[in-house]
N, C-alpha and C positions, 0 to 999 in steps of 0.2 A: 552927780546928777545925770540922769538919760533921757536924751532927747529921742523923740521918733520922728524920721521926715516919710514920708509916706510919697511911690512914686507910682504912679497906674490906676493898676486896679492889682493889690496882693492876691494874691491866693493865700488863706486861711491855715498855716501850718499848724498852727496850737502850738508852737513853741512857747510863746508867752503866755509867762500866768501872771505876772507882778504887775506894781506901776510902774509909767512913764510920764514926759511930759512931750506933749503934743507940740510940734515946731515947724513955724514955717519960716520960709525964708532961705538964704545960703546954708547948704550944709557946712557944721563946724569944718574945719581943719582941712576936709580932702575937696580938689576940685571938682566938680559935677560935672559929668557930660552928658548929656541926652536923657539922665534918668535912668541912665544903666551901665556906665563907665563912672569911676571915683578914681583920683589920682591923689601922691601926696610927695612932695619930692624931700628924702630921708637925708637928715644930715650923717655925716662920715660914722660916727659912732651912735647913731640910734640903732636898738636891737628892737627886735618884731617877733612876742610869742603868740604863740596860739596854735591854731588848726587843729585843735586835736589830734586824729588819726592822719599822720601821715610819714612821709618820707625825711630824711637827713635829722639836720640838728635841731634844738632846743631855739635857738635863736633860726629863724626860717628866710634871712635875707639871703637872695642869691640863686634862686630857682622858681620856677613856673609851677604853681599848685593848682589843682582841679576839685570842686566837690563834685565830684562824679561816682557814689557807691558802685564799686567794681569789683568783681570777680578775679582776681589776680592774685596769684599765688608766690608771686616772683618778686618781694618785696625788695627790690634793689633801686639804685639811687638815681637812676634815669628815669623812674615813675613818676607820674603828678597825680593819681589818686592810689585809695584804696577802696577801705569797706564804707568807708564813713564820708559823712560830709557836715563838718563841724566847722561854718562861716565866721567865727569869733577869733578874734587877734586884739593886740593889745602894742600899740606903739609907745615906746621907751628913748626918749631922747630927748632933743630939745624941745618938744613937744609931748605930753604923755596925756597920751585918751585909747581909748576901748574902741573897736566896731563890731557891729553883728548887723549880717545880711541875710535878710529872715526870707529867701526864695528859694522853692524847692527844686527849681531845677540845676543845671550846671552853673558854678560861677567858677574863675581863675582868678589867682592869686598869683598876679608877677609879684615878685619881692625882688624889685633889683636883679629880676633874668635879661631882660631888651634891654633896662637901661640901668645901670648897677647903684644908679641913687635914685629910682623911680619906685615906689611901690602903686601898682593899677590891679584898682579891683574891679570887673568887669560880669553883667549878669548877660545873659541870652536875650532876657526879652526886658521893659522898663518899667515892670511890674511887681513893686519889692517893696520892703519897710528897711528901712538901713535906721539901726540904733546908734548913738553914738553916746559912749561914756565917760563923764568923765570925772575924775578922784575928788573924794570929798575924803582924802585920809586923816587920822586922828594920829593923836601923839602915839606913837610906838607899832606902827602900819604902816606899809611900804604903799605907796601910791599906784605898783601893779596892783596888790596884794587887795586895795582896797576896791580898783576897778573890777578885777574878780567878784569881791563878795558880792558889788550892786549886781552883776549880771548873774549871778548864782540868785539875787535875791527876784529879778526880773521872768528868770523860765522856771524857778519851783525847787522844793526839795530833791536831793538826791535821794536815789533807789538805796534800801537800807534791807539785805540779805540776811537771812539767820543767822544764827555763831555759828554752826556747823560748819558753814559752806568759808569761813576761816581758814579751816581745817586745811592738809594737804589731798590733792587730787589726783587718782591715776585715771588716764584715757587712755584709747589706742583705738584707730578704727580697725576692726578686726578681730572683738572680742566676741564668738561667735556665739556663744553659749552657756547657759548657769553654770558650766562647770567648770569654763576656762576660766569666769572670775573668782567664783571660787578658791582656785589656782592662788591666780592675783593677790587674791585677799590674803590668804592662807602663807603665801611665801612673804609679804610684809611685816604679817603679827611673827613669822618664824625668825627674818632680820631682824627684831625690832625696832624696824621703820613705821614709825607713826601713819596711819590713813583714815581720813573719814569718808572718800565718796570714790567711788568706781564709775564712770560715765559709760552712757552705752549709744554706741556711732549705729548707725544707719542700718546695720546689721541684725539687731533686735528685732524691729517688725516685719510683718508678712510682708515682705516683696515690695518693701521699700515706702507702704503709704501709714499714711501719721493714722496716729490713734490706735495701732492696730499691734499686736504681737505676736511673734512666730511663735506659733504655739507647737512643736516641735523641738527646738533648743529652748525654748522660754515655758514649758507647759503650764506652768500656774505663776504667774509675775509676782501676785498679792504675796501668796506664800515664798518665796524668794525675797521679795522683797522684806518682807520678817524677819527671815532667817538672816539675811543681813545687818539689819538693825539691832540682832543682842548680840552682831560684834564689832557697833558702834560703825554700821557702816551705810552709806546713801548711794543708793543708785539717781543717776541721774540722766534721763534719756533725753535723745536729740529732737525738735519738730524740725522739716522741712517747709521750704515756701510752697511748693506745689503739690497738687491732690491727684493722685492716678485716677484716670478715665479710665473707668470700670464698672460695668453693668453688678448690680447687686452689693457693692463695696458703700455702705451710707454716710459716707461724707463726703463721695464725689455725690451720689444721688440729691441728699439735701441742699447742696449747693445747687444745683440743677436746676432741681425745682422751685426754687425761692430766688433766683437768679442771683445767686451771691458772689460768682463767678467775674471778672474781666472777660469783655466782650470785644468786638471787632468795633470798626465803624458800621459795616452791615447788621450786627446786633446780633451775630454768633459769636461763641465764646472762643475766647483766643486760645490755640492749644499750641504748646511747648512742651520742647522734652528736657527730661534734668533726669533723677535718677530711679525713680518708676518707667521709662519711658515716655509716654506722652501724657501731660498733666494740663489742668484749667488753675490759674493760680486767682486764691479768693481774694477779691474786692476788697483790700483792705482801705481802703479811706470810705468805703459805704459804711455806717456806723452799723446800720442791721447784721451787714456782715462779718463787721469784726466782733461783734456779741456772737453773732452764736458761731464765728470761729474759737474765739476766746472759750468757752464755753464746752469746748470739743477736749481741753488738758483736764476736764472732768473723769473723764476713763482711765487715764492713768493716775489721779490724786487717787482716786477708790480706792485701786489698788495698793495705795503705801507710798506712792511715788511724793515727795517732794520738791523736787527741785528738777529745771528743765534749761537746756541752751536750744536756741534758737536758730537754723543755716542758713545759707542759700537762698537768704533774704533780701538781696541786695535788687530786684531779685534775679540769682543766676540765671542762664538759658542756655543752653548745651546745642538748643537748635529750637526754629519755627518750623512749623508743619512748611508753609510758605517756602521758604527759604531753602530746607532743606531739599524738598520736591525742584525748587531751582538749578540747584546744583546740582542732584543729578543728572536731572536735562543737560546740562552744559558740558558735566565729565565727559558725558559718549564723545563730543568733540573730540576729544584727545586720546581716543583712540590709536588712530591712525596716521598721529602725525608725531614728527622727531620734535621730541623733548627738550629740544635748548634749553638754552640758559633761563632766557627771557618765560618760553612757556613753561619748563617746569615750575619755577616762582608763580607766575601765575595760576597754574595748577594745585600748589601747596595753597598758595593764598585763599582761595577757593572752600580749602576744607576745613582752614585752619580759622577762615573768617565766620564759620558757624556759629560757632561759640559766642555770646554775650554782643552779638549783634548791633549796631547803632539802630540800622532800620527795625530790628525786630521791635524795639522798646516806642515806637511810633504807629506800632500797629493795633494795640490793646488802647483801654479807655477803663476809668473809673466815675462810676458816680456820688459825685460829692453834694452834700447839703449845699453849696453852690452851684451844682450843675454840674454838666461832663465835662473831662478832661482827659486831656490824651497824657497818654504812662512818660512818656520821657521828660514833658514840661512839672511832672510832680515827682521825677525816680527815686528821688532820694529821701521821698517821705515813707515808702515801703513797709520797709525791714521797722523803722520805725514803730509803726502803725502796727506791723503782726507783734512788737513785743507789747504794745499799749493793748491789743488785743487779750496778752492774756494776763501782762498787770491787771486790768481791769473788771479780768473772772477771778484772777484770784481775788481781790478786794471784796469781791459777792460770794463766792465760793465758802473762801478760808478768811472771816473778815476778821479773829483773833491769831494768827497764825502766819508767817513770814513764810515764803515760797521762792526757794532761789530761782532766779530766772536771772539769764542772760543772753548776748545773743551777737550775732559775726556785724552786720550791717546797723547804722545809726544815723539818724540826724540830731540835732539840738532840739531836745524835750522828751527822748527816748530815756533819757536818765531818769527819770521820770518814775520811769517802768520797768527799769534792769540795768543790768551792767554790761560790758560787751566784755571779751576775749579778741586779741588784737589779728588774729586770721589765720591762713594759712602762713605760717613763716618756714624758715629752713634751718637745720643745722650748721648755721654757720655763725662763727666768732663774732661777726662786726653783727648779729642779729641779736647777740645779749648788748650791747651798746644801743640799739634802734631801740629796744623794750625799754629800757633806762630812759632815753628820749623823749617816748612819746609818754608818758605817767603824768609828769604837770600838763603837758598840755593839755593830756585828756580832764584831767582833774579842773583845767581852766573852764571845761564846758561843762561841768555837774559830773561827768561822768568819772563814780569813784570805784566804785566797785570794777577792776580792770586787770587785767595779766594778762601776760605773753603763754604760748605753748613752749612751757619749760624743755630744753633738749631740741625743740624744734620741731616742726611737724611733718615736713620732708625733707629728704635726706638721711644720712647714716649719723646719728650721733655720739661722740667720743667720750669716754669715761672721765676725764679732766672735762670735757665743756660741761656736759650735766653738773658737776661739781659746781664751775665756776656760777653757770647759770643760776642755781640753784640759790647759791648765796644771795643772788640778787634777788630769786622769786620766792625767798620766805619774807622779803618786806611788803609782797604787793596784798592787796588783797585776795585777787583771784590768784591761788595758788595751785598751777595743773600741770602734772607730765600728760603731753599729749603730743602720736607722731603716727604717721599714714599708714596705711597697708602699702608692703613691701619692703619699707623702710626697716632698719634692725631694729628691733626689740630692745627700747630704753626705759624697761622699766628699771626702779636702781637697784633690784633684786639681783641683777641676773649681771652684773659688773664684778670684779674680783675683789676691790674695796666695800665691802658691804657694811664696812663697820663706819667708814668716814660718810657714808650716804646716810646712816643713822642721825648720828650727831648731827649733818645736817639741817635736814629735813627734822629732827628732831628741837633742838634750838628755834623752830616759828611754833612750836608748844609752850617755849620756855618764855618766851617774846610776846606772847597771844595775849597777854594783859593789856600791855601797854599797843599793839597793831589794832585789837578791838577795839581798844578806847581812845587813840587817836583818829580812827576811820568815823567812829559815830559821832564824835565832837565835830569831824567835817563836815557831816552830814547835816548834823543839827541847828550849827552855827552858818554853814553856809561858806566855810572854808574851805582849803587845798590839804589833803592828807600828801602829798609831796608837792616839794615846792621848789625851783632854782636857785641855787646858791643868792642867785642877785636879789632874790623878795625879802630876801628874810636881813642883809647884807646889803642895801642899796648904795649906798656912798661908797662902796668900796669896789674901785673899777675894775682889778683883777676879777671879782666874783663876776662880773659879766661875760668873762670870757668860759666862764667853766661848764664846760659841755657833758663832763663824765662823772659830778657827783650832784647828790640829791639831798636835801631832807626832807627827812620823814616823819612828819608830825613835828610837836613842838622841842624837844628833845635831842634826837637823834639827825646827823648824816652821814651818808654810806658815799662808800667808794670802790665801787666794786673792780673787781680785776675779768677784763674782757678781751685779753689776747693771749694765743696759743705760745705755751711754754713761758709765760711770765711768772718770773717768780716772786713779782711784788708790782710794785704802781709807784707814780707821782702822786701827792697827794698836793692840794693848797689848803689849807686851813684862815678862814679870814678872820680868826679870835682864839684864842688859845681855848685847847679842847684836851679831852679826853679821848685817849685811843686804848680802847678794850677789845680785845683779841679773845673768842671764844672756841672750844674745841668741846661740839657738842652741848650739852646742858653746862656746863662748868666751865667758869671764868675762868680763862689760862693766863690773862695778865692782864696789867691796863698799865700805862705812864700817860704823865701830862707830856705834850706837843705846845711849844708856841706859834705864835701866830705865823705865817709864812707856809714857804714850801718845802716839803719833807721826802724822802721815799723810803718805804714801807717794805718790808719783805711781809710775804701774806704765802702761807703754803696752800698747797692745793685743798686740803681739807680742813682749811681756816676760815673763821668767817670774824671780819673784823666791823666795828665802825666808833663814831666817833662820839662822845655826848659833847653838848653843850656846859657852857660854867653855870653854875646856881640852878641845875637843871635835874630831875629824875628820870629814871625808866623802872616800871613796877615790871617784876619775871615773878615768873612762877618755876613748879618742878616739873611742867611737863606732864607728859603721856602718851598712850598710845592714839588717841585721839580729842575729839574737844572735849568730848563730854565728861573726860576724868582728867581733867585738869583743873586744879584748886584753883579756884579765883577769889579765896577769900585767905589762903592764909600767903602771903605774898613778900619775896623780899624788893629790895630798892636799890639799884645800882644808883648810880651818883656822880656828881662830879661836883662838890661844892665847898667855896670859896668862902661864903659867909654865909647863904639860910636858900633851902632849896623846898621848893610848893611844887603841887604836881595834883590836878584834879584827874583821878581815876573816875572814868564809866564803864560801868559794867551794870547788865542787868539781865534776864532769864532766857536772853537770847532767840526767842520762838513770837512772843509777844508782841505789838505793836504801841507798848504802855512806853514811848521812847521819855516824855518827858515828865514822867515820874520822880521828884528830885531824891527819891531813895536807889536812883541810882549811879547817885554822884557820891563820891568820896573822896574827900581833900585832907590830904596826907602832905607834912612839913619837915623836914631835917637841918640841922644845924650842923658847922663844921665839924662838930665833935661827935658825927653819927646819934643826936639824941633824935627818939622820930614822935611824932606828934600826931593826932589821927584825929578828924573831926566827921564824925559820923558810928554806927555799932557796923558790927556781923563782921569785921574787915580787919585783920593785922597786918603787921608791915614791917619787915626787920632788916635792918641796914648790912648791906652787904659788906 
């Protein structure tokens, strides 16, 4: 059941699409304060998932959360936000219910930081819908698992991306030209390392503004764009939040003149710089202006372009005209005067405070079907808003036809319209463990379509961490090598092992059966394509404590290996399972495991995990990409005891015919590998 208490006057997110029930009275479970503080004091073993995008564990008691969409590259464990601002949690104790705090501006999540058995959720102003859910679970449903579905069932389906964009991805800011990808391309199909998309950073257009292409390194995109495509491969270019102010450049002009822009309070447009220089960023909660922003990834579909990520959405700001004119002024001070301690800091402070401003985000306004609002009281409906923007041309656009889109910044209902990639991260060990982390959560807020930047985005990354990584990013959906200019060059061409980067990277070809057809069942149904050991395991309190393994879909859980020079892991298994050890397309072993705790040797260029009893995983043989990969003549890894079912979805991958029931297929095996198949066009042979 979902109650809504209603306090103020909301501001209109469009988070919710579902029903509710209307409640007045004492909010369930948390104490009320003013209509903008909730408290709830947690007994010694209650765990607290949620928050989607953020910092530390899986279970989030014990630190000070923010939704506050930020600019921060530095994802380390002293942070309380990031890109996102995903208000849904879900209390697991003696007490089990759901919240969702549907306000768009900053709220904090103490979870036991003040007071180590207090969880305080707390908004700015007393102007919010706070949902409260709570389990109506059925036999064989974990009571998280079911408070999930209702709030998946409350904000809408998830964003459901083409099969290609499956596939494995290369990035790198700094690909300057047709001919470096090219390059790219050309040294993947020579390793025989599988690739379907090449992404292209900020470097691709004229001088940094959206819509637009260096026609110089890029001189005909369309044709490029083709010539990619017969060797099964997708470019996929960046949009930025900001539009450079530029005489004669027609998507700063259009905005201009139709006022589609964020304005001041004096009613000129707000100008900031990001990486054009100085830009007007569009009024994205105006609906006029997110049509005909949305409206503007027409110039690049023409051209071949499919599929787009979204940046700087949050939205970044590098500097205000304001502000930065401020600072100047102030430098000359300090001229003439000795540096101490004291003034140098405050001299650094100064130039280092330009960036992502608190006051800048108070100085712009949007006009909403409600009326105006100032940017900080709604910041974190944004990034949102510019990917609803172009969900919403494509659905006009391409209305037969799947258009990957995703994007850095997000609120709850953004899932909606894309998937997100989880930000700037770094080369660093304990940042394949954070990626591992935050998948259910984000999957708690609709948001499935989701991956880390494989190898890490800044930083130097090591030929073992890509490895390790890697094993863990062929189970996500979003599967991307992505890393900064300057950083070394991680493509896995260009490493001495090029043969165990095959196998790899290879192996999420061999897997692509059963990753696509668990990710659309989640989508469909309204479930988690990963889940915490404790959803699926409720009664069994060691799984509560398990921070570092996941399942993935109905079938399978992973264990990945996330520290430097390990040559194996702890595992716990809460049921006796299968542990199958792969080395590239070919099963290199499997033994049963009982129940309890085990440790694994797992080699650098191993990828292991575990199935379930009475359970299938449908592989195929692979390819160099999605599109030559058999999904119809398929074998059936296993683990079974007495009779093992397994409905496979699959269908044309481009289409939006999702609930078609020609493309379900339900496939049965018995202990004695005899396999069963109830549907045509599909074989299935017992490994």
């Amino acid at each position: 059941m979902i109650r809504k208490i209603v306090f103020g006057t909301p501001f209109d997110t469009e988070a919710v699409t579902g029903s509710f029930q209307e409640w007045e009275g004492e909010v369930p479970y948390l104490k009320e304060e003013g209509g903008r503080k909730f408290s709830y004091r947690m007994e010694e073993n209650d765990v607290v998932y949620g928050l989607g995008e953020n910092v530390r564990g899986i279970n989030k008691r014990g630190w000070l959360y923010e939704s506050k969409c930020s600019d921060d590259p530095k994802h380390s464990e002293e942070k309380h936000s990031l890109y996102a601002a995903h208000n849904f949690l879900i209390v697991d104790g003696a007490e089990h219910f759901g919240v969702f705090v549907d306000y768009p501006g900053m709220v904090t999540f103490d979870v036991g930081y003040t007071d180590i058995d207090m969880l305080t959720i707390e908004a700015k102003e007393a102007d919010l819908a706070l949902y409260i859910i709570e389990s109506e679970a059925g036999e064989g449903e974990s009571i998280s698992e079911n408070i999930v579905k209702q709030f998946r069932a409350l904000i809408g389906r998830s964003y459901i991306p083409p099969k290609w964009a499956f596939g494995y991805g290369q990035s790198r800011w700094s690909y300057m030209d047709e001919d470096e990808i090219r390059e790219v391309v050309k040294a993947h199909r020579e390793a025989g390392i599988p690739l379907d998309a090449v992404y292209l950073d900020i470097d691709y257009m004229e001088r940094y503004k959206d819509f637009t292409v260096n026609e110089e390194t890029f001189p005909n995109l369309a044709d490029f764009a083709a010539e990619m495509r017969k060797q099964g491969i997708h470019l996929v270019p960046i949009i930025d939040a900001g539009v450079k102010i530029e005489d004669g450049y027609d998507v700063y002009e259009e905005g201009m003149e139709h006022g589609y822009f964020c304005k001041k309070e004096d009613g000129k447009e707000f100008v900031a710089g990001v990486w054009p220089g100085r830009v007007h960023f569009p009024d994205m909660l105006n609906a006029d202006a997110r049509r005909w922003f949305g409206r503007k990834y027409k110039v690049l579909l023409d051209q071949g372009i499919d599929g787009f990520w979204n940046d700087m959405n949050e939205p970044a700001i590098f500097y205000s005209e304001e502000n930065l004119q401020n600072v100047f002024n102030k430098l000359g001070e300090f001229r003439s005067e000795n540096l101490d301690l004291e003034k140098f800091f405050r001299f650094q402070g100064m130039v280092d405070g330009l960036a992502n401003n608190a006051k800048d985000y108070e100085m712009f306004y949007h006009e909403h079907k409600d009326g105006r609002v100032r940017h900080d009281k709604v910041h974190n409906l944004f990034g949102y808003n510019m990917t609803r923007a172009a969900g919403e041309a494509f659905e006009e656009l391409e209305p037969d036809r799947r258009i990957l889109m995703f994007s850095r910044s997000s609120y709850i209902g953004m899932h909606r319209y894309g998937g997100i990639w989880t930000g700037d991260n770094l080369s660093w060990w304990s940042h394949i463990l954070l990626n591992l982390r935050m998948m259910p959560s984000l999957n708690m807020c609709g948001i499935l379509y989701t991956g880390a930047d494989l190898g890490g985005f800044g930083a130097d990354c090591t030929e073992d961490l890509l490895m390790r990584w890697l094993a863990l990013g062929l189970f996500t959906p979003l599967m991307r090598n992505h890393a900064a200019m300057g950083t070394r060059k991680q493509e896995a061409y260009r490493f001495t092992k090029t043969e165990s980067f095959q196998k790899i990277i290879g192996l999420r070809y061999v897997l692509l059966p059963y990753i696509y057809s668990e990710f659309m069942k989640a989508a469909l149904k309204g479930d988690m394509y990963f889940r915490p050991l404790s959803f699926v395991y409720p009664e069994d309190t060691f799984a509560r404590r398990v921070e570092d393994q996941l399942m993935v879909g109905e079938s399978i859980m992973i264990a990945p290996v996330y520290e430097q020079n390990a040559k194996g892991r702890y595992v716990y298994l809460p049921e006796r399972m299968k542990l199958v050890r792969f080395f590239g397309s070919e099963k290199e072993s499997e033994e049963i495991l009982e129940k309890g705790h085990h440790y694994i040797d797992v080699a650098l260029d191993e990828v292991v995990f575990f199935i379930r009893p009475d359970h299938l995983v449908p592989v195929s043989a692979g390819g160099c990409c999605v599109e030559k990969v058999d999904f119809s003549n398929l074998k059936l890894l296993g683990f079974v005891e007495k009779e093992a079912s397994y409905e496979l979805y699959d269908d044309d991958g481009y289409s939006r015919d999702y609930d078609n029931p020609a493309n379900r297929t339900r496939v049965c095996m018995d202990k004695d590998g005899k396999v069963t198949v109830w549907g045509e066009g599909r074989t299935f042979t017992a490994v």
